[in-house]
C-alpha positions as CSV (number, residue, x, y, z in Angstrom):
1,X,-49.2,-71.8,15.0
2,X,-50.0,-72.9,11.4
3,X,-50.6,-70.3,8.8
4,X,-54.5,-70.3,9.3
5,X,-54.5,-69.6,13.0
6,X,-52.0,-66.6,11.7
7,X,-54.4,-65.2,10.1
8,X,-57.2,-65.6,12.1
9,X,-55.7,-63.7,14.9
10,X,-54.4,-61.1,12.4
11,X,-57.5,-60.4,11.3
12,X,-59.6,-60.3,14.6
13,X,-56.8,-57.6,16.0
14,X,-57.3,-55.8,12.9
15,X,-61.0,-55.6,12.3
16,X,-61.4,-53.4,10.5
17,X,-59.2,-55.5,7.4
18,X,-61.4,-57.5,5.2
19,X,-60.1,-61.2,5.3
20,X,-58.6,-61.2,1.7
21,X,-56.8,-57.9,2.6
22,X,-55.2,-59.6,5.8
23,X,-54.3,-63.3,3.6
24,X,-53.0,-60.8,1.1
25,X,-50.0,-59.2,3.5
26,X,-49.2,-62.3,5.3
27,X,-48.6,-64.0,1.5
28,X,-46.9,-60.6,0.5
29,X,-44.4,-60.9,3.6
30,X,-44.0,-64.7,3.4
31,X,-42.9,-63.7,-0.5
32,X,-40.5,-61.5,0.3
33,X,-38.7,-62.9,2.9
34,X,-38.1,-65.7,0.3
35,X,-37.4,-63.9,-2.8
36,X,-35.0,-62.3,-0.3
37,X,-33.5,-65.5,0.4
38,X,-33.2,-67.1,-3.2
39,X,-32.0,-63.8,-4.0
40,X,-28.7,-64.7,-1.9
41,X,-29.6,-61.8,0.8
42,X,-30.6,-61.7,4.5
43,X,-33.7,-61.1,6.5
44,X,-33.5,-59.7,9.5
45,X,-36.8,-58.8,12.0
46,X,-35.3,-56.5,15.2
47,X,-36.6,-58.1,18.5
48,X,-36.9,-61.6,16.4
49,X,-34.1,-62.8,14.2
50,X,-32.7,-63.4,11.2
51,X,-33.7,-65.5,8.1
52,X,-29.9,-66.3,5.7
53,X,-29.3,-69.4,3.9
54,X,-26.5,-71.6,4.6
55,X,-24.3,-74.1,1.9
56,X,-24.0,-77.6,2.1
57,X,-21.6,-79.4,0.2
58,X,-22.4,-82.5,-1.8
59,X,-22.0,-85.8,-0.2
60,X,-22.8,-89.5,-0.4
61,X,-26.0,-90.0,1.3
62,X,-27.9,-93.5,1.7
63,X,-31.3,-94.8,0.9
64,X,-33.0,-95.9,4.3
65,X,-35.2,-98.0,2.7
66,X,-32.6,-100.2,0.6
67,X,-29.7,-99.2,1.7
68,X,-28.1,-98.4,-1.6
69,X,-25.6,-95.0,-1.9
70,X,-27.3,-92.2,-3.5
71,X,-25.4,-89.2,-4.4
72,X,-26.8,-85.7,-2.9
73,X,-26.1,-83.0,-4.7
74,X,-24.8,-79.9,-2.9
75,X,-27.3,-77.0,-2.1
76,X,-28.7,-74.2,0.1
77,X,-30.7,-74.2,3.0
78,X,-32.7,-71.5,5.2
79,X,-31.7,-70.7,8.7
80,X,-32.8,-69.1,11.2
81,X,-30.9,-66.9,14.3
82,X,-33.4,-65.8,16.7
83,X,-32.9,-62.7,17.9
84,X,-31.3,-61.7,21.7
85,X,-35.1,-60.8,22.9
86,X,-36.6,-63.9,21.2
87,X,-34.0,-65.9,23.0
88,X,-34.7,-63.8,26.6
89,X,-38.4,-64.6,26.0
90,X,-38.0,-68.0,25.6
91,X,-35.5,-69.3,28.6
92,X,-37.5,-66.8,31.2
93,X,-36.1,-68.5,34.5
């Protein structure tokens, strides 16, 4: 689902939102969640998962297109848990 088809369906189970009032709390809770995160903190949806941010170290990394050693700096990246009933909804057997 890309962002659109979000708020498509938000807005036809919630018709009685104008459009701009439904794009306007799906950009509000996209916001947060990474403010949240650049903030250093942790997101966490019950029934869904968790939204943290992980370190990487800085390594040598290399160019695919020349092959020549590039240095990549260290950083932070999002990640993702799901939660145990996201997990139980996804391998039904």
């Amino acid at each position: 689902m890309i962002r659109s088809e979000l708020l498509l369906a938000l807005a036809k189970e919630n018709p009685e939102l104008r459009a701009e009032d439904v794009e306007r709390a799906v950009d509000t809770f996209f916001d947060e969640i990474a403010q949240r995160l650049a903030d250093g903190g942790r997101v966490e949806l019950r029934g869904f998962g968790a939204f943290s941010t992980r370190h990487r170290e800085g390594r040598t990394g290399r160019n695919p297109r020349t092959g020549e050693s590039v240095d990549v700096p260290e950083k932070r990246v999002p990640y993702f848990k799901p939660g145990k009933e996201m997990r139980a909804r996804l391998n039904v057997e």
